[in-house]
C-alpha positions in Angstrom: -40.0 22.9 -5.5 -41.3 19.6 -5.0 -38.2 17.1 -5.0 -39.2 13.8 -8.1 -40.0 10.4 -6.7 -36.9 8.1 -7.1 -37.4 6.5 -10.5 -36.4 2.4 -9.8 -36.1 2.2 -13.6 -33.5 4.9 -13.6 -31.1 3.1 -10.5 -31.8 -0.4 -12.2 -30.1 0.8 -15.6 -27.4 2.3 -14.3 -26.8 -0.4 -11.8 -27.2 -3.1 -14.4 -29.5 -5.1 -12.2 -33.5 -5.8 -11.9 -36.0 -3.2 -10.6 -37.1 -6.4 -8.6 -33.3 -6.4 -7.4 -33.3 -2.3 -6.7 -36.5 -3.0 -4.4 -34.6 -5.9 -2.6 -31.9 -3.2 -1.5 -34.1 -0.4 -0.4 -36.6 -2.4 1.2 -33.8 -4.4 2.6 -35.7 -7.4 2.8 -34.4 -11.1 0.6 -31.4 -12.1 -0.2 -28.7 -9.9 -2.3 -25.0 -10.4 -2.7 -23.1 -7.6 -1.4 -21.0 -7.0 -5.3 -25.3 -6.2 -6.2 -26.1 -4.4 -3.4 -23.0 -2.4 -3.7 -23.7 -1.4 -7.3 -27.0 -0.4 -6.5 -25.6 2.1 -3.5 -23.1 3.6 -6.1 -26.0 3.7 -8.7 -27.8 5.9 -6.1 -25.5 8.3 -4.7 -24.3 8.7 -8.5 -28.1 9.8 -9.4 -28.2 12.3 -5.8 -30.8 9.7 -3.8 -30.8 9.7 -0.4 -29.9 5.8 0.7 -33.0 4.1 2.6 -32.9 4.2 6.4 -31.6 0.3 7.0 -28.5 1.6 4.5 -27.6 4.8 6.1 -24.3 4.8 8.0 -26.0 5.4 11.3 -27.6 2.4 10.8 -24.0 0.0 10.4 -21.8 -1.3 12.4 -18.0 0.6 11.8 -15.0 -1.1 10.9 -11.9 1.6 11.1 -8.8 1.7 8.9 -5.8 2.8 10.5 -3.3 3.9 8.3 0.1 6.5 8.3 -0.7 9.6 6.8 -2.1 10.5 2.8 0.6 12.5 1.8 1.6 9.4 0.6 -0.1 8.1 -2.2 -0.3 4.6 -1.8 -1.6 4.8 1.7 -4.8 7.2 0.0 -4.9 4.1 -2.5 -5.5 1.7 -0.1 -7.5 3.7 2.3 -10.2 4.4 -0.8 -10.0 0.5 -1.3 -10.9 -0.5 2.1 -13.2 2.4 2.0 -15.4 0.7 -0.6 -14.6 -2.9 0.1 -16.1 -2.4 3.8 -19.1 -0.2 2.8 -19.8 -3.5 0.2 -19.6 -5.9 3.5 -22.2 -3.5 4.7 -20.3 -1.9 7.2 -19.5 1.8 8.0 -16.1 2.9 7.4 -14.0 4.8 9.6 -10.6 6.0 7.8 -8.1 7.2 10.8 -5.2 8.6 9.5 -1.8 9.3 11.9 -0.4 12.7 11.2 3.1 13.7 13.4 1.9 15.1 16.7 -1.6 13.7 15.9 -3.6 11.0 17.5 -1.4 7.7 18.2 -2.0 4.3 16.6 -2.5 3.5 20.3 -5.0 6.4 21.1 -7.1 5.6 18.1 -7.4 1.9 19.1 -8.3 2.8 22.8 -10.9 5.6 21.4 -12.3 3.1 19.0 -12.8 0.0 21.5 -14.7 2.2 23.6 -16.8 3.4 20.9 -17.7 -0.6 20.2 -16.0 -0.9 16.9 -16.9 -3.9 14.6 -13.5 -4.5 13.8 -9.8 -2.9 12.5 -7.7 -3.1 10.0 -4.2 -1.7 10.4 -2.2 -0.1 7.3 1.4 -0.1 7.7 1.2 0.5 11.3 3.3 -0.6 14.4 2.9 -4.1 13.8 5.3 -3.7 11.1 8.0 -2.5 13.2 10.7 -4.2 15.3 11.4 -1.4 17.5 7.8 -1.2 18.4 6.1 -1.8 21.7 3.4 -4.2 20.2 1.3 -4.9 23.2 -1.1 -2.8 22.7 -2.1 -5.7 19.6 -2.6 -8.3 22.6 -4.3 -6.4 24.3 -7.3 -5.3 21.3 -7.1 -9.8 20.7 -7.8 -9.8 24.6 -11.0 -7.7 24.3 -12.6 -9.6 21.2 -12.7 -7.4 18.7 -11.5 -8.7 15.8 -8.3 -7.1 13.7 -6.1 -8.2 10.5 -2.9 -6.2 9.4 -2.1 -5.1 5.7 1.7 -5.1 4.9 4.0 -6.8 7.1 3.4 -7.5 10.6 6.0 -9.5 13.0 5.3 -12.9 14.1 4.2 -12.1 17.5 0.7 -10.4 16.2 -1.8 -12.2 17.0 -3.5 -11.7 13.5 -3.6 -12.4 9.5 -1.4 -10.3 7.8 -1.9 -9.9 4.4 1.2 -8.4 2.4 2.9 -7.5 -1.4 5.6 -9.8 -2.2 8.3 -7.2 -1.2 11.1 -9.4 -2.4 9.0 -10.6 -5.5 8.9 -7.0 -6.7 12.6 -6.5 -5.7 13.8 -9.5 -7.7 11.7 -8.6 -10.8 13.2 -4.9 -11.0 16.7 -6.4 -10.6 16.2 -9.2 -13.4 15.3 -6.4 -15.3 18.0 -4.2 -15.2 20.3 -7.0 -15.4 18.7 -7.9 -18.4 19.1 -4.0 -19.6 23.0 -4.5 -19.0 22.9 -2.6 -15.6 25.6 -3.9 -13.3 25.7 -1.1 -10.9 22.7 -1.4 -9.2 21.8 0.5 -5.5 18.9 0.3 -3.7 17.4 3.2 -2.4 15.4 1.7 0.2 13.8 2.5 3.6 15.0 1.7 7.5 15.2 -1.8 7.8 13.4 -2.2 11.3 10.2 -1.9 9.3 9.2 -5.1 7.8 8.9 -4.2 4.1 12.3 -2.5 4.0 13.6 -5.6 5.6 12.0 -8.0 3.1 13.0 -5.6 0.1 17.0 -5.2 1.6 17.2 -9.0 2.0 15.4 -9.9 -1.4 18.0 -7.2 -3.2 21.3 -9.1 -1.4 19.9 -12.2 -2.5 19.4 -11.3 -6.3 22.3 -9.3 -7.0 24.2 -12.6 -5.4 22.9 -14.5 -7.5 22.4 -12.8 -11.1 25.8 -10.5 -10.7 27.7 -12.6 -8.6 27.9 -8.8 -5.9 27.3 -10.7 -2.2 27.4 -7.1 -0.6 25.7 -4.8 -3.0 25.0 -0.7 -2.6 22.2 -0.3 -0.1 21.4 3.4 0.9 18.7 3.4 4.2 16.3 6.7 4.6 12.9 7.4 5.0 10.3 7.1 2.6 9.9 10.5 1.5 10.4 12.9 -1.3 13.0 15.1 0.7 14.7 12.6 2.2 15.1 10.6 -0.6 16.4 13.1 -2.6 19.4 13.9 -0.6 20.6 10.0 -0.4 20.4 9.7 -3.7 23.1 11.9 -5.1 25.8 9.6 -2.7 24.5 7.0 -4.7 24.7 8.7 -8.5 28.2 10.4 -7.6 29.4 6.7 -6.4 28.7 5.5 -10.3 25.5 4.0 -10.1 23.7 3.6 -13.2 20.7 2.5 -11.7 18.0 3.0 -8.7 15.6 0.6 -7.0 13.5 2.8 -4.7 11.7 1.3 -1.9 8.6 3.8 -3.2 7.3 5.6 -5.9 8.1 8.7 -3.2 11.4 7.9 -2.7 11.9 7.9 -6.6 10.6 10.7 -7.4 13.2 12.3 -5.0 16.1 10.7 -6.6 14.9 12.1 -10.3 15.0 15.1 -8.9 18.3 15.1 -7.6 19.5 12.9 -11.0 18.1 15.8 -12.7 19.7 18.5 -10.8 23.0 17.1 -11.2 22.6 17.7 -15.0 22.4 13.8 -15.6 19.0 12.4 -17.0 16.5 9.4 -16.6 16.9 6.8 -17.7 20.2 7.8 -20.5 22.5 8.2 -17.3 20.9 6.9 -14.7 17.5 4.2 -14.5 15.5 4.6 -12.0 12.6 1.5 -10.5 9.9 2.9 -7.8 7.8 0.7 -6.1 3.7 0.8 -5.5 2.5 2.1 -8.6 0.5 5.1 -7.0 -1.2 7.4 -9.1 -0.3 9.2 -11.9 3.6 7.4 -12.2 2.2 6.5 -15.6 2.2 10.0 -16.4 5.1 11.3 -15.7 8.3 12.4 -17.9 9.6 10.0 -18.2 7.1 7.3 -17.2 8.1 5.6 -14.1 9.1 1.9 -14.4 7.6 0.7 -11.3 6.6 -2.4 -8.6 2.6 -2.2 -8.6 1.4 -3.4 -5.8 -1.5 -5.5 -5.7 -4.0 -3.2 -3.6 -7.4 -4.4 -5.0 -6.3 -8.5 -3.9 -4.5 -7.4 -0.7 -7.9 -4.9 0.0 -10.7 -8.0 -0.6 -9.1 -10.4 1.3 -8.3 -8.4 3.7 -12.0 -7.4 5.1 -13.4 -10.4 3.8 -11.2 -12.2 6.5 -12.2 -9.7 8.8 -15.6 -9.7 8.0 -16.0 -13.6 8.6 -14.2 -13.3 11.7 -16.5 -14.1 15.0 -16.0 -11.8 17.8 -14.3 -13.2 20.5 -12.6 -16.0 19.2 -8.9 -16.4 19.1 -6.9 -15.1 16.6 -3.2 -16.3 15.7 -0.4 -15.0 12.9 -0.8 -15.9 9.8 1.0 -14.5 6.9 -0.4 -14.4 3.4 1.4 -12.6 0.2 0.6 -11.4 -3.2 2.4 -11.0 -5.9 2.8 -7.9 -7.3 3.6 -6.9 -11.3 6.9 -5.3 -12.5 5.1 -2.2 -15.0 7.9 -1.3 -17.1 7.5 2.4 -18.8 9.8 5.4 -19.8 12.6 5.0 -16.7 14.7 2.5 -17.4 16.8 1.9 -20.2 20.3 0.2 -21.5 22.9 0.6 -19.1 25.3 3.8 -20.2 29.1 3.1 -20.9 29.6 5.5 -17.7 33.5 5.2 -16.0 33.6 6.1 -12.4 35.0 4.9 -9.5 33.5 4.2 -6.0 35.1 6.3 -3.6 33.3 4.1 -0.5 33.4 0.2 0.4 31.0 -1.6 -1.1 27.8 -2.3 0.8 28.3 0.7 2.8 24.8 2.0 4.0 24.3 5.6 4.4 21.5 6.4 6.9 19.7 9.7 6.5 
C-alpha cells in the first residue's frame, strides 16, 4: 500500500505555525526558534511522520539526565521535563536512571564521557550528599564537558545548581497548619546528610520557633519511601501528633496508611502535608495538601544554562532557587481536641 505524502498543511494546523515555517524545520535551513521547531516535531510524531534526516536523533548531539530511580514519581516528572526541554534545545536525550545494584552515578559518567557526551545534568544525585565522595564531579569539570545539578548540591561542585525552595515549602505547610489550630506538628522528613532533608529539617526548627514558640520540635529521619515511611509514622501518631509534614508525597502516602490502619483518619485525627506534587495527589481520598515543586522553571533553566555553556571553560557553584506553591486540598483540616501525652523527649529523632 503506497504510504501518503506528508501533507505540510496538515503539520502547520496542528502546529499552529506557517507551512512556510513547517518547510524551515524539515528542510532545516533559516532561522526558527526552538519553542517553533519543537511544536512542529510534536505536530509530526503526533500525525505518525517520520522526522527529516538533520532531526533524527542520530543526527544530535546527546545530553544525559542522571537521575535516582522512577519508582518515584517526581524523579519520572522531571526526567519527562528534561526529556522535552533538551529535544527543544535540539539535542538527543539520554535518560540514565540508577536502580540498586545497577550502574553507578560514577559508571554512567565514565561510560558517557567516553561516548563524547554534549553535556549532563544530574537529578538528585551525589552531589547532594555530604557523605559522598564528590571527586568524581572535579574530575567531569577537568575534562570539559559541561554539567549543572538539579536539587541541592554542596558548595564544593563546581557547577550551577538549580533547586526548590525546600525551606519555602516547609514554612508555608507550617503557617498553614498553624493557622488551622495545629500545634503538634512532626516532620516526617528524610536523612539529613542529603541536602534537601537538611534544608527542609532546618527550615521546620526555624518556623515552629518562631510561629509556636517549640525551639526543638518532633523530627522523625527515614528514607523517602512508602515502606519506610509508613513504619515511622505511627511513633509519631501514638506520640499525639495531630499533624504530618512529609519530606515527599511518597513518604505521605505511607503515613496515611499507617494513620488509617490505626483506625484514626485524614485529616479529622490526624493532617497530613506531602511535598512535590507528583501525579495524581489531586486525586486521591482525601486529596493530598501538598508542596508543588516548581519542575517546569527548575527544568528550563536548567538546560538552557547548560545549553549556553561553552565546552571547556570553567565552571564554579552557583546556587539558584525557586519557589515552590503550598496546593491545599482534602488533607488537612482544623486541629482535633485530641489529649495525649508524649511518652519521648521532645525533639527526639527516630532513624529508620
Amino acid at each position: 500500500m503506497k504510504r501518503p505524502r506528508t501533507r505540510m498543511a496538515d503539520i502547520a494546523a496542528l502546529a499552529g505555525v506557517s507551512t512556510a515555517t513547517v518547510s524551515r524545520v524539515v528542510s532545516g535551513s533559516g532561522q526558527v526558534s526552538g519553542e517553533t521547531r519543537h511544536k512542529v516535531l510534536v505536530a509530526l510524531d503526533s500525525l505518525g511522520y517520520e522526522r527529516p534526516n538533520a532531526e533524527r536523533p542520530g543526527n544530535s548531539s546527546a545530553i544525559a539526565v542522571i537521575t535516582p530511580e522512577l519508582v518515584n514519581p517526581i524523579f519520572a516528572l522531571y526526567a519527562h521535563s528534561m526529556q522535552a526541554e533538551i529535544t527543544r534545545a535540539g539535542f538527543l536525550p539520554l535518560v540514565c536512571t540508577q536502580t540498586p545494584g545497577g550502574t553507578s552515578e560514577e559508571q554512567y559518567v565514565r561510560s558517557l564521557l567516553d561516548r563524547g557526551v554534549a553535556g549532563i545534568v544530574f537529578v538528585s544525585g551525589r552531589h547532594a550528599d555530604y557523605r559522598a565522595d564528590i571527586s568524581r564531579y572535579a574530575y567531569l569539570a577537568a575534562s570539559g564537558v559541561p554539567f549543572v545539578t538539579v536539587n541541592g548540591a554542596r558548595a564544593e561542585v563546581p557547577a550551577p545548581d538549580f533547586s526548590t525552595g525546600d525551606a519555602m515549602g516547609i514554612e508555608a505547610a507550617v503557617h498553614h497548619l498553624v493557622q488551622l489550630g495545629h500545634r503538634r506538628i512532626a516532620l516526617l522528613g528524610g536523612h539529613t546528610h542529603i541536602v534537601p532533608a537538611a534544608r527542609k529539617a532546618e527550615a521546620f526548627r526555624k518556623v515552629m520557633g518562631r510561629e509556636l514558640g517549640d525551639t526543638d520540635p518532633r523530627i522523625t529521619e527515614t528514607f523517602y519511601t512508602y515502606e519506610a515511611a509508613a513504619s515511622a509514622a505511627r511513633g509519631l501518631v501514638e506520640a499525639g501528633t495531630t499533624a504530618i509534614v512529609a519530606g515527599s508525597d511518597l513518604q505521605a502516602l505511607g503515613a496515611a496508611r499507617t494513620i488509617h490502619a490505626m483506625g484514626l483518619r485524614v485529616p479529622e485525627d490526624v493532617s497530613l502535608v506531602g511535598f512535590d506534587d507528583s501525579m495524581l495527589m489531586a486525586h486521591l481520598d482525601p486529596p493530598l495538601t501538598t508542596v508543588r515543586q516548581p519542575v517546569q522553571s527548575i527544568t528550563t533553566a536548567a538546560v538552557r544554562a547548560l545549553t549556553s555553556m561553552e565546552p571547556g571553560s570553567p565552571q564554579e557553584h552557583q546556587a539558584y532557587v525557586y519557589t515552590p506553591d503550598l496546593v491545599v486540598r482534602g488533607s488537612t483540616a482544623q486541629a482535633p481536641e485530641r489529649a495525649g501525652s508524649d511518652p519521648r523527649p521532645r525533639g527526639s529523632r527516630t532513624p529508620v
